[in-house]
py3Dmol code that shows the C-alpha trace and the ligand (Angstrom):
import py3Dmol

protein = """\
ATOM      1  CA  UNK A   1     109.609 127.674 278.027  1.00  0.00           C
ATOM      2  CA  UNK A   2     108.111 130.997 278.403  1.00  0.00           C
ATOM      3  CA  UNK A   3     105.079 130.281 277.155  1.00  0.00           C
ATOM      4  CA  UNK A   4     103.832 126.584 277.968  1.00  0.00           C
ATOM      5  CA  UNK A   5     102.785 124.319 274.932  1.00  0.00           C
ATOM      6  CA  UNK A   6     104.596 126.576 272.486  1.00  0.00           C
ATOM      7  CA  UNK A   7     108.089 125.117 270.842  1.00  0.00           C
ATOM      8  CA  UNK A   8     109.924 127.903 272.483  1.00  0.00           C
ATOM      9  CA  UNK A   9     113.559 128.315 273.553  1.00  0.00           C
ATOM     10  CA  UNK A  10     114.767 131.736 275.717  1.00  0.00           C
ATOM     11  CA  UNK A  11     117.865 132.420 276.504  1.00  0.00           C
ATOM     12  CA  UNK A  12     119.331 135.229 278.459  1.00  0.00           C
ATOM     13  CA  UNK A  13     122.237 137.031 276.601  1.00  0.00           C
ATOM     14  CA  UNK A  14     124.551 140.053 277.563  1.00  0.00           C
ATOM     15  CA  UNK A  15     126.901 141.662 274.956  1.00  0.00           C
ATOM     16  CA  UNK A  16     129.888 141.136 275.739  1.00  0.00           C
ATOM     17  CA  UNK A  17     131.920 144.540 274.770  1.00  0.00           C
ATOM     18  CA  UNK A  18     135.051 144.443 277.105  1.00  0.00           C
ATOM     19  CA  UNK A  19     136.800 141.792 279.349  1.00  0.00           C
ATOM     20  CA  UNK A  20     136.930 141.371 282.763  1.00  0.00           C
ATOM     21  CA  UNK A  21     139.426 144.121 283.134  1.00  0.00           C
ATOM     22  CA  UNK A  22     137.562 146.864 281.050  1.00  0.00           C
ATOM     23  CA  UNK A  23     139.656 146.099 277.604  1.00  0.00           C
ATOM     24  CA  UNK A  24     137.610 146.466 275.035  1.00  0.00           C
ATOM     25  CA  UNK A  25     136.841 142.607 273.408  1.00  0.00           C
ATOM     26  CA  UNK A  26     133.521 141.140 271.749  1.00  0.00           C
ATOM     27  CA  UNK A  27     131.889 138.420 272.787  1.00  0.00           C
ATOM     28  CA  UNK A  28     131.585 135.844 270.216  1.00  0.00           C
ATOM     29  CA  UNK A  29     128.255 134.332 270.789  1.00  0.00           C
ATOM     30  CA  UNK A  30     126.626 137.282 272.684  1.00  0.00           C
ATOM     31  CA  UNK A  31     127.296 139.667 269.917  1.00  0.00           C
ATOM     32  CA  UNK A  32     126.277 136.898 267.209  1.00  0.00           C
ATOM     33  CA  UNK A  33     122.907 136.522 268.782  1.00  0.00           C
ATOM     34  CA  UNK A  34     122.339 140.256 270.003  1.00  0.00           C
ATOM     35  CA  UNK A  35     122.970 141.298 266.263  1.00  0.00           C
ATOM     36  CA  UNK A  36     120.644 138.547 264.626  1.00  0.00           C
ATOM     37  CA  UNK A  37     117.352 139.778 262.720  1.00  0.00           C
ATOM     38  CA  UNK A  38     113.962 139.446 263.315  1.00  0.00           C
ATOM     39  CA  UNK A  39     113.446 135.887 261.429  1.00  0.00           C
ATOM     40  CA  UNK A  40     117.006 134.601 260.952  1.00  0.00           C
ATOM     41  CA  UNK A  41     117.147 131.026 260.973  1.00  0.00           C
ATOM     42  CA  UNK A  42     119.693 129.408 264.196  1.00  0.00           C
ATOM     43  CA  UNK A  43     120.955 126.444 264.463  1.00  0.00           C
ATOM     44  CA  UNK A  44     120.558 124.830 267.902  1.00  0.00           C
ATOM     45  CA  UNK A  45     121.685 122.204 269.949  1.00  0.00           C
ATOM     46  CA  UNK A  46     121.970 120.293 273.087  1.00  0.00           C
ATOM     47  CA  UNK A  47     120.891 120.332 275.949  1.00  0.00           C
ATOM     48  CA  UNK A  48     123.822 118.418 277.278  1.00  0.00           C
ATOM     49  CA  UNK A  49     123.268 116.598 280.827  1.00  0.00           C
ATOM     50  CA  UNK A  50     121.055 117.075 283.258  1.00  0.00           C
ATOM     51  CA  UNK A  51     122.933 119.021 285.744  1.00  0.00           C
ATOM     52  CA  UNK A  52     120.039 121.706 286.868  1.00  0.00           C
ATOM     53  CA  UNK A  53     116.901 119.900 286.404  1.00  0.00           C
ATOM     54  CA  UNK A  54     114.633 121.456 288.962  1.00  0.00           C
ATOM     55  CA  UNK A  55     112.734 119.169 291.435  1.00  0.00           C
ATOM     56  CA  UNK A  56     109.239 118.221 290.211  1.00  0.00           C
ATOM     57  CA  UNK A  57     107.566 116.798 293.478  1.00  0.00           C
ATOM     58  CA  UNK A  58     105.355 118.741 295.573  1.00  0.00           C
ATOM     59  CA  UNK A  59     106.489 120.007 298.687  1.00  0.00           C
ATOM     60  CA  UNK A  60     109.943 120.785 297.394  1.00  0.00           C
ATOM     61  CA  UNK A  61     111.928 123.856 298.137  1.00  0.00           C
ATOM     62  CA  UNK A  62     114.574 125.664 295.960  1.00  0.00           C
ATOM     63  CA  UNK A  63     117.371 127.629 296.925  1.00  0.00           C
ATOM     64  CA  UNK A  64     118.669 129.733 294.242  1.00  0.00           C
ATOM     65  CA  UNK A  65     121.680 131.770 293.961  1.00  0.00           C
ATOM     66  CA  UNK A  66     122.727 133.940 291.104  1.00  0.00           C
ATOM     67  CA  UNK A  67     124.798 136.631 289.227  1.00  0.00           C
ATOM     68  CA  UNK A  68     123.488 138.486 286.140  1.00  0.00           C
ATOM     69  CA  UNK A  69     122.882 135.932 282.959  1.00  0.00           C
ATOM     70  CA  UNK A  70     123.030 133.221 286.039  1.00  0.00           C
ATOM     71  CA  UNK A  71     119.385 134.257 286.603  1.00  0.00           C
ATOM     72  CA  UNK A  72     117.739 132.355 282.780  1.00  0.00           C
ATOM     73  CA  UNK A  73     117.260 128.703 284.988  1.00  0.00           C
ATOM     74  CA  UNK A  74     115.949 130.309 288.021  1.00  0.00           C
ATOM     75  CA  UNK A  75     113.659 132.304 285.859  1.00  0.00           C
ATOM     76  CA  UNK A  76     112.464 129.160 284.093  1.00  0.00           C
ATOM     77  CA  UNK A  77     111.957 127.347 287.957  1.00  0.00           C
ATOM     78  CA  UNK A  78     110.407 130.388 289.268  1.00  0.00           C
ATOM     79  CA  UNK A  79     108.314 130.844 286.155  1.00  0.00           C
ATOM     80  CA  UNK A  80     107.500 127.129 286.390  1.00  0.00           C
ATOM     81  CA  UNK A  81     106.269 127.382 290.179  1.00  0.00           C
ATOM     82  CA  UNK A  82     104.192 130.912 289.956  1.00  0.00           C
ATOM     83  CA  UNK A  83     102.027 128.571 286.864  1.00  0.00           C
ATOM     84  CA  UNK A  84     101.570 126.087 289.844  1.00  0.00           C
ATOM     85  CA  UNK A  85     100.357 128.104 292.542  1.00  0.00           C
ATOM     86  CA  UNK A  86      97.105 127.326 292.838  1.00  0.00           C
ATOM     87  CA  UNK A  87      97.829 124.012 292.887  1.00  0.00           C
ATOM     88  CA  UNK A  88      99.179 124.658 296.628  1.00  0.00           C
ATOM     89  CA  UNK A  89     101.674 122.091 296.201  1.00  0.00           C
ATOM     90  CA  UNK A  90     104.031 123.627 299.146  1.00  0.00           C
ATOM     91  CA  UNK A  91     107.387 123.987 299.507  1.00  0.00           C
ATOM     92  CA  UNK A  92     109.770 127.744 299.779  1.00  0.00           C
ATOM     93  CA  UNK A  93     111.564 129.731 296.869  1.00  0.00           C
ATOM     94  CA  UNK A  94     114.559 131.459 298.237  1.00  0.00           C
ATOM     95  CA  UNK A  95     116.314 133.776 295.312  1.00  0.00           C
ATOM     96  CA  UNK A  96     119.805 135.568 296.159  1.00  0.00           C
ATOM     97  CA  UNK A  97     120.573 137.857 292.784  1.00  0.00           C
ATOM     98  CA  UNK A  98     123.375 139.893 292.491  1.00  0.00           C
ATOM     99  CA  UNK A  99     123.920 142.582 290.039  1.00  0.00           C
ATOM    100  CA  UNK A 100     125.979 145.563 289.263  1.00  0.00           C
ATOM    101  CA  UNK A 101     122.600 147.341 289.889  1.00  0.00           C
ATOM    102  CA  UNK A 102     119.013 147.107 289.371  1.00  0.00           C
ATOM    103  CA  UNK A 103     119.158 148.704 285.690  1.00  0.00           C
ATOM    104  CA  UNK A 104     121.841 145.525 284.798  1.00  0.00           C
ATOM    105  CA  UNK A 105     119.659 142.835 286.484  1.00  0.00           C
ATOM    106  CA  UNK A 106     117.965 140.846 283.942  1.00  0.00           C
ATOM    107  CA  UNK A 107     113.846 140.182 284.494  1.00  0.00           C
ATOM    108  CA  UNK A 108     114.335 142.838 287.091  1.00  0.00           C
ATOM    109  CA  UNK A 109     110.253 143.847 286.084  1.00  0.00           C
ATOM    110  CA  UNK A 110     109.419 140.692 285.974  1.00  0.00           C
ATOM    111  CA  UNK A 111     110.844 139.272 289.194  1.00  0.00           C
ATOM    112  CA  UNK A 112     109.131 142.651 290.979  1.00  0.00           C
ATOM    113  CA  UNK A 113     105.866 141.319 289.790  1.00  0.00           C
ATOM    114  CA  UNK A 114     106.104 138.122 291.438  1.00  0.00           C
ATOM    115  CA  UNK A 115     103.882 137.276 294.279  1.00  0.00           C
ATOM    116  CA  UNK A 116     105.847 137.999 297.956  1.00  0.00           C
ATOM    117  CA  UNK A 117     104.014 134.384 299.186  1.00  0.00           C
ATOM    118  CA  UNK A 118     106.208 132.452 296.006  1.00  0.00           C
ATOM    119  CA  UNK A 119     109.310 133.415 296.449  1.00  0.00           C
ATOM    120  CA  UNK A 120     111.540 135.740 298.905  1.00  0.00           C
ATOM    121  CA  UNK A 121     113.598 137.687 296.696  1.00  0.00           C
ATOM    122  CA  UNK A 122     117.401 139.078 298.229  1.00  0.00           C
ATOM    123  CA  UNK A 123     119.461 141.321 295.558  1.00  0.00           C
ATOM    124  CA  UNK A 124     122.506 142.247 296.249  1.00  0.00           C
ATOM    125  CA  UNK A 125     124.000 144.967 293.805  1.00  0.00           C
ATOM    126  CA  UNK A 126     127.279 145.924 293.897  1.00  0.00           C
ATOM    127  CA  UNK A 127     127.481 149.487 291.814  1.00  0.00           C
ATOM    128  CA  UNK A 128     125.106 151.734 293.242  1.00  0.00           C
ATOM    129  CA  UNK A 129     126.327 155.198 293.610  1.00  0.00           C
ATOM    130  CA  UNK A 130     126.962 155.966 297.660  1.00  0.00           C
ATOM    131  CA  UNK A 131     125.934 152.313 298.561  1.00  0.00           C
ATOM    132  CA  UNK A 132     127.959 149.933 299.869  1.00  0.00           C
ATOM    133  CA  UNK A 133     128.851 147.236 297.720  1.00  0.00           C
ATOM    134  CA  UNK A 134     127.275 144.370 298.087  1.00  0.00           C
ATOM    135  CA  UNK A 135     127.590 140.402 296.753  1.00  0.00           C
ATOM    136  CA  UNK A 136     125.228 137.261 297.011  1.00  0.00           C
ATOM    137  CA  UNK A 137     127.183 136.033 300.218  1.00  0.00           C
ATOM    138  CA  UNK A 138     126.803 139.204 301.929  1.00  0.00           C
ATOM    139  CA  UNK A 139     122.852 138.420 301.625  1.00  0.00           C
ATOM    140  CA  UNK A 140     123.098 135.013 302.057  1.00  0.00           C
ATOM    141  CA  UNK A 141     125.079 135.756 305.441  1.00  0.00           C
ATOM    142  CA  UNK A 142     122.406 137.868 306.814  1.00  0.00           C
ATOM    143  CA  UNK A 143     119.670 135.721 305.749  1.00  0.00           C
ATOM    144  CA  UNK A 144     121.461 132.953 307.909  1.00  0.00           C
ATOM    145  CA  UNK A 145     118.913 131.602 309.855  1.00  0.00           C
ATOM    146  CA  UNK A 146     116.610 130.590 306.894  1.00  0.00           C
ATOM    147  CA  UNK A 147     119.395 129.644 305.022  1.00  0.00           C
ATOM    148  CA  UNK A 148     120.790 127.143 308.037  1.00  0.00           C
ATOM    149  CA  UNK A 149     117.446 125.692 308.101  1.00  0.00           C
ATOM    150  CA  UNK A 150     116.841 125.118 304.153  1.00  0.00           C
ATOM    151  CA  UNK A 151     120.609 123.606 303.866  1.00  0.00           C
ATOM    152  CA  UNK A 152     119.393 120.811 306.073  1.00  0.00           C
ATOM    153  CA  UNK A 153     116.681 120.171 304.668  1.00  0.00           C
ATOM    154  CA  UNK A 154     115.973 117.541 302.873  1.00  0.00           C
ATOM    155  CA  UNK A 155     113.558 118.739 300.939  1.00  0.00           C
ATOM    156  CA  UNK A 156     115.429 121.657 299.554  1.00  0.00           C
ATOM    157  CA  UNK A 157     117.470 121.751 296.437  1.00  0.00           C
ATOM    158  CA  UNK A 158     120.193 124.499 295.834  1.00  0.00           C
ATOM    159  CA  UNK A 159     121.273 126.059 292.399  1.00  0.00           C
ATOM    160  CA  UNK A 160     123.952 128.221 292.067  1.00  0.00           C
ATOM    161  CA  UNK A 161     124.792 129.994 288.371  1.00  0.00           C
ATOM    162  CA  UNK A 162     127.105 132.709 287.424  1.00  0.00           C
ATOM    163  CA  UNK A 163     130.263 134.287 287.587  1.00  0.00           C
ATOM    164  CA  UNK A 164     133.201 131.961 288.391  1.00  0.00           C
ATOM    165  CA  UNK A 165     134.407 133.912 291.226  1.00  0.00           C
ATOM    166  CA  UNK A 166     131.162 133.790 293.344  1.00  0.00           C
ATOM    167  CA  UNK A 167     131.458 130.035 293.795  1.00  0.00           C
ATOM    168  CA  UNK A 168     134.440 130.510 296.597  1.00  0.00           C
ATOM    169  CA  UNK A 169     132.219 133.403 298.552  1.00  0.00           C
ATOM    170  CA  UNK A 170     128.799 131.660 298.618  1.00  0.00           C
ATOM    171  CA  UNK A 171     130.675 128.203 299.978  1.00  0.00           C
ATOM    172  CA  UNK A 172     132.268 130.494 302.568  1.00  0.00           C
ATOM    173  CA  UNK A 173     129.784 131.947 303.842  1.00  0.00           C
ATOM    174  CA  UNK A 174     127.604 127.942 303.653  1.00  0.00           C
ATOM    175  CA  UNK A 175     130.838 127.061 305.745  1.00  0.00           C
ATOM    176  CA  UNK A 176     130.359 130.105 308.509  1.00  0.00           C
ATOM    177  CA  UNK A 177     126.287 129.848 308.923  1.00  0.00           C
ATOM    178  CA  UNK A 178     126.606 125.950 309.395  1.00  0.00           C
ATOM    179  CA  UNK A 179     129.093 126.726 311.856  1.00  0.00           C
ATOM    180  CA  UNK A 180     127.290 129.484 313.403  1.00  0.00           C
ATOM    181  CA  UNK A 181     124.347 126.844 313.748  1.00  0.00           C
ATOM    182  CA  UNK A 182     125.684 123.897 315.089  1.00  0.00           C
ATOM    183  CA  UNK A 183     126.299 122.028 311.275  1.00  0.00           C
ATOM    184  CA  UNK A 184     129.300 120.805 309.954  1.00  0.00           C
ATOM    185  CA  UNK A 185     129.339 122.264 305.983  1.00  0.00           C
ATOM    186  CA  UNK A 186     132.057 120.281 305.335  1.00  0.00           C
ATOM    187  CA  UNK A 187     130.020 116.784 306.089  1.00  0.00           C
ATOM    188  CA  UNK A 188     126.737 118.191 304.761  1.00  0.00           C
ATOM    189  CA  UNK A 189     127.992 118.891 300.996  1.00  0.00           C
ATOM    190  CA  UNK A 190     128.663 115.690 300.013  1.00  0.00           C
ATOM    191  CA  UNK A 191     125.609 114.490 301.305  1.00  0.00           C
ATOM    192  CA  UNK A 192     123.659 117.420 299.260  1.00  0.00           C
ATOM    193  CA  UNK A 193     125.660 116.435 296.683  1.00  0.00           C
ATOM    194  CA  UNK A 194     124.650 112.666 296.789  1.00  0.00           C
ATOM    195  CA  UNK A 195     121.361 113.459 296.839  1.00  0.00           C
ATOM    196  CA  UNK A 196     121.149 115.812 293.902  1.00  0.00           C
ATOM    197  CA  UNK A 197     120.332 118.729 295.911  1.00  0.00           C
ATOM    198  CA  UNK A 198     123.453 120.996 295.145  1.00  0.00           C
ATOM    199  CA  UNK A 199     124.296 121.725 291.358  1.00  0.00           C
ATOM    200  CA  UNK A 200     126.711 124.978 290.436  1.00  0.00           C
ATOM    201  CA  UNK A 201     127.215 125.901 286.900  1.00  0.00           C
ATOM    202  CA  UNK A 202     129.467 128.805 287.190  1.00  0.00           C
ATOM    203  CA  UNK A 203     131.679 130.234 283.948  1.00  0.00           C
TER     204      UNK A 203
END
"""
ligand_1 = """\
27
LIG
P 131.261 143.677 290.471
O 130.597 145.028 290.509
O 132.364 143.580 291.494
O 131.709 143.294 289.081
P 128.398 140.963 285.797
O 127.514 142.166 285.627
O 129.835 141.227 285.451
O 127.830 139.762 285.111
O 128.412 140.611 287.365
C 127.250 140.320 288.075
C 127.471 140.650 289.516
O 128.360 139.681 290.138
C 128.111 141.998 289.735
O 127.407 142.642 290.769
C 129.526 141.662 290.130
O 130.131 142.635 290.966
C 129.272 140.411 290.947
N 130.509 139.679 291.275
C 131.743 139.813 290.739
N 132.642 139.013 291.347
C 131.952 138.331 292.309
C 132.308 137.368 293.296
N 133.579 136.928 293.422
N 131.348 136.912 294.137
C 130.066 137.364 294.015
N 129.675 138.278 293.114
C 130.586 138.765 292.263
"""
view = py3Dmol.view(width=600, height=400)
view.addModel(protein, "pdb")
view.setStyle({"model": 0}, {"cartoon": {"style": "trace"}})
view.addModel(ligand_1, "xyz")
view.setStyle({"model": 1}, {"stick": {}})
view.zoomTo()
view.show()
């Protein structure tokens, strides 16, 4: 919720106004919901599972990886820990967010705002005029060191949402940095997995 104690749901919505290959198509639900009025009543429902519950004990860390409309649960954990702060209840937010560029990345404000002590923010855009172009496992592969470390611990929890296509780069570039620091990625996922530290919801 973005505002605690009220009966609020947010979502995070981009029209949808061409495919992935630039023909122009409209998004069903996007446009339905981008084109509502102030006041229409919606019919809602779900949620269904419990795939990307965040962890509620003190001390935990997150590890969160995203692409553009990705971002709505780690805004709702990140939201969730900067109300706790004070409580000093511990634990490291590590965001990855990758965007065409900053003007396309949702809660951009928002995340700008956010204390550097909560969370350690990495964007990696991808259509910035005379940059090069950049994707979530190009950060996470520089950020290797902190990323080796939080992988094996087991106290961290990792959430990965977004495009389809990211889920093959970011589990390459797990695969190299446990390599490149003496873990074996391909013995640690189940494990994460067992545990309920690793959830992907990619479309
Ligand atoms: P790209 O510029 O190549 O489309 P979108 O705005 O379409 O929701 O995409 C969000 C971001 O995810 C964009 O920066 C997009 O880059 C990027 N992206 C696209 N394909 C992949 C991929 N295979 N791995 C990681 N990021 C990707």
């Amino acid at each position: 919720g973005e505002r605690p104690g009220y009966n609020n749901l947010s979502l995070t919505v981009k029209r949808v106004t061409e495919d992935h290959e630039g023909t122009p198509t409209r998004g069903v639900c996007s446009n339905y919901l981008c084109d509502l009025q102030k006041g229409a009543q919606v019919q809602v429902c779900g949620p269904y599972g419990s795939t990307f519950l965040m962890p509620n004990h003190p001390g935990s860390s997150i590890l969160m990886i995203c692409t553009g409309t990705g971002s709505a649960p780690m805004r709702a954990m990140t939201e969730r820990r900067r109300r706790r702060m004070a409580l000093k209840e511990g634990g490291e937010l590590f965001l990855f967010f990758g965007a065409r560029s900053a003007n396309e990345l949702p809660y951009f404000g928002p995340l700008m705002k956010l204390p550097k002590e909560l969370v350690d923010i990495n964007f990696a855009f991808s259509r910035v005029p005379s940059q090069p172009k950049q994707y979530v496992q190009d950060k996470i592969r520089e950020r290797h060191a902190d990323v080796a470390r939080l992988l094996q611990d087991e106290n961290c929890y990792v959430y990965i949402c977004g495009l389809k296509g990211m889920e093959r780069g970011v589990d390459e570039a797990f695969r190299d940095i446990c390599r490149q620091h003496g873990a074996d990625w391909e013995a640690l996922l189940p494990t994460l997995k067992r545990q309920s530290r690793y959830h992907v919801e990619t479309y």
